[in-house]
Every structure is written in structure tokens, then in C-alpha cells.
N, C-alpha and C positions, 0 to 999 in steps of 0.2 A: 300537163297541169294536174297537180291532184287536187282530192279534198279540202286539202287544205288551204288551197292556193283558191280554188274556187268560192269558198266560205268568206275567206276575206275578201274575195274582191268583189263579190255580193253586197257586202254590208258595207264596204266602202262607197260602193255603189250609189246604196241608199244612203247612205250619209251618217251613218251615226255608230257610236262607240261600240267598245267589244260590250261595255255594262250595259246600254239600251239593250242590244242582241237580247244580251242575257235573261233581260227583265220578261224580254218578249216570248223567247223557248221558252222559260221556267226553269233556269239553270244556273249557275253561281260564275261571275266575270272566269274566273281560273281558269273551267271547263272550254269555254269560250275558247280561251287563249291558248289552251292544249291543245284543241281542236286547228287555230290557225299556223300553231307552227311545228302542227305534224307528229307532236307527243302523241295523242289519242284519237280516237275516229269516235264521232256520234253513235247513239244505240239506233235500233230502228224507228223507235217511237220519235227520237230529235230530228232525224231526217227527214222524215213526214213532217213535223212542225218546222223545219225549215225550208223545206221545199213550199208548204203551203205562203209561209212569212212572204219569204223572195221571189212567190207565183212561179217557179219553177218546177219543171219535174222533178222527180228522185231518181233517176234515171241518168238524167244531168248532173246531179249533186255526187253518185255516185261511180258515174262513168265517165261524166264528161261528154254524153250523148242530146248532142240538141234536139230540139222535138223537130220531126220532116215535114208537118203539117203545113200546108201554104196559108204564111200569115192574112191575116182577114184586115180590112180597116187602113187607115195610112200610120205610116209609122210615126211617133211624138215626137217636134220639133227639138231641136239643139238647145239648150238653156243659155248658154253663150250669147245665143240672135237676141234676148231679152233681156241680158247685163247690158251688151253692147248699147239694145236701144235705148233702155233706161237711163243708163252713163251718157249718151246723150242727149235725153231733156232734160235732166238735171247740170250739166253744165251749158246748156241752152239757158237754163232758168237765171243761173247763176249772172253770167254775160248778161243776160237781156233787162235782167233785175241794177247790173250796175251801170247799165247804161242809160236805161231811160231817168236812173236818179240821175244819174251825170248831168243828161239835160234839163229833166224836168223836175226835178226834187221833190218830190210829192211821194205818197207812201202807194200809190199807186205801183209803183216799179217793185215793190215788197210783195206785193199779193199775185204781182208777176209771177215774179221769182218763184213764189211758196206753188203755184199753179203747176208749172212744169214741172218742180220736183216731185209733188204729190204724182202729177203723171208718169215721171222716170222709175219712183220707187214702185207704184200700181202696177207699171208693165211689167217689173221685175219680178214683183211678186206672184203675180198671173203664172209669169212662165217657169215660178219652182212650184207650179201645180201642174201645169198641163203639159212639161215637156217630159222628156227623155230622162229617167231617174240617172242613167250613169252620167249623165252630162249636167247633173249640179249642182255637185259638191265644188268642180273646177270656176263653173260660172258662180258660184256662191261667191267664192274665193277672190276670182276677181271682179266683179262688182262693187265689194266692202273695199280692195283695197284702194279704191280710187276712188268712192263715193264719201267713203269719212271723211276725205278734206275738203269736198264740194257740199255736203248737208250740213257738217257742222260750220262752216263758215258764215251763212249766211245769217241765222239766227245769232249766235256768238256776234256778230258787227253789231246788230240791230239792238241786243242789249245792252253790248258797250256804249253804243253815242245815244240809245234812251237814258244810260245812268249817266254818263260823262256829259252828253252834249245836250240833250234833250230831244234829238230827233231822230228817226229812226232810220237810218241812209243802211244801203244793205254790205256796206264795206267800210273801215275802218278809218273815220275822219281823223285828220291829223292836223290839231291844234297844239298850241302851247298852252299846259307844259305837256312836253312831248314821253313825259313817265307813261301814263296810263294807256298811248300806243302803244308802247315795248310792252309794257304788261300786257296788252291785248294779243297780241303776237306771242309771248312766251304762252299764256293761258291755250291758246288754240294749237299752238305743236305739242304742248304736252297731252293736251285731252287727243289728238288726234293718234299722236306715237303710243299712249296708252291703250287705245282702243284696238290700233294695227297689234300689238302683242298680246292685248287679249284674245284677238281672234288665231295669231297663230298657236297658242297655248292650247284654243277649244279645238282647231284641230289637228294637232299634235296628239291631245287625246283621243282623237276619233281614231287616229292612225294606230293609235296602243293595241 
């Protein structure tokens, strides 16, 4: 592995574009990008502000040499363990929200619903603080791609049959006339497929 190879997989690491990088050494995208595919090598002053950036040695950056030093403290958990569990109260909320309207139709089942998910996104967000930076750009990734059709869902139902039906059910009542459910179902794949390609766009970019 070179420089080069090590620079990007750094900053992939952390998650963010060759232009953040850039903003952060004090150097123009281009350089950046010379730098990860082997056009040019950093001067000695970038290596130092990169080594400091990506808490690595220069040593590393430059050899490829890991520090021997016996790590101290325990190592930061998986960011994965924290989508997963997120993704799970948020489709706990969801179920638990359309079930107890199913029985008891009261708006109680909604503040359910909104309960868990505020819990599933909290955990998730926790753990792209305190876990393992190479591990969560992946668990980023997959958390959004399967939690946009579980967040937007339930709010999307509940404005629908407040403006169609008048009451707030956390899933999409189907009365006649049966137009404004197809609308509600077109409206919600589009915002959800829109937002799935937003997010592959933003990192497509990171990957530039």
C-alpha cells in the first residue's frame, strides 16, 4: 500500500470528501486528488497536518509503519451494532404504532410509534459519535437505506388521513374515493426513492 492508497482510505474512513480534506490541510480539491491517485506526494508540512487530521503518525502515512505501542483503553465499538439496533426500534415503533391503532384507535399508538423511533434514531446517532470511525461511513449507509421507508412512513399516513380523513391513524386508511390512497402511496415512493439517490450522490461524492 502506498501514500496514496493510505490517504484515501483515511479519509474514507472518516467519511468525508476529497473537498472537506482539502478545506481541512489548507489545500485546493486537485492537490487532494493528485495526492490519492499517486500523481504527487504531500510536502512535509501536509504530512504533519495530516498525520495530526487522521491522529496518525507520519511514520504511517509515510511508510506504512503502525505505531508498536500497546494500545491503552478498549477499542470503539462497531457502528453497524448501533444501525442494527436503531433499525430495530424504529420498525418496533412502527408495528407497535399500527397495531395498537388497529385495536384501540386512539392517538395514543402515534406517540408510540414516534417514541421508539426517537429511540432507534438516538442510538444511532450515539454510535456515529462513540464508535469506531472506519466503521461508519458503511453503517451510515446502511441505516438510511432502510430507515427512509420506516421514518417517512409514519408521519406521511398521519397527514394524510388528518387532511383526508380527520384522524390521525399511523397508516394509510383506505376509504372511498380510493384517489387520495394511490396518491398517498405514489407521494411516499417518490420522497423515499428521491432521498435513497440523494444519499447515493452524497456518497459517490465522498468516494471522488
Amino acid at each position: 500500500m502506498t501514500i496514496s492508497d493510505r490517504i484515501r482510505e483515511l479519509r474514507r474512513a472518516r467519511g468525508i470528501s476529497q473537498e472537506e480534506l482539502a478545506e481541512e490541510i489548507g489545500v485546493s480539491r486537485q492537490a487532494v486528488s493528485k495526492w490519492e491517485s499517486g500523481q504527487s506526494v504531500p510536502d512535509l508540512d501536509r504530512v504533519i497536518a495530516l498525520s495530526d487530521y487522521f491522529e496518525v503518525t507520519t511514520d504511517y502515512l509515510l511508510k506504512g509503519i503502525a505505531p508498536t505501542a500497546p494500545q491503552t483503553g478498549k477499542q470503539a465499538p462497531n457502528a453497524s451494532v448501533f444501525a442494527i439496533a436503531g433499525t430495530a426500534l424504529n420498525v418496533i415503533g412502527l408495528a407497535t404504532s399500527c397495531g395498537v391503532w388497529y385495536e384501540e384507535q386512539n392517538t395514543l399508538a402515534i406517540i408510540i410509534g414516534l417514541i421508539f423511533m426517537a429511540m432507534g434514531c438516538m442510538i444511532f446517532g450515539i454510535g456515529m459519535v462513540c464508535s469506531s470511525a472506519d466503521t461508519r461511513p458503511k453503517a451510515k449507509d446502511l441505516f438510511w437505506k432502510i430507515n427512509i421507508w420506516i421514518l417517512v412512513f409514519l408521519p406521511l399516513a398521519v397527514v394524510y388521513n388528518l387532511v383526508i380523513h380527520g384522524i390521525p391513524a399511523p397508516y394509510p386508511l383506505l376509504f372511498r374515493p380510493i384517489v387520495p390512497f394511490c396518491i398517498f402511496w405514489l407521494v411516499y415512493f417518490a420522497i423515499c426513492l428521491l432521498a435513497q439517490r440523494y444519499l447515493r450522490r452524497s456518497n459517490g461524492a465522498k468516494d471522488e
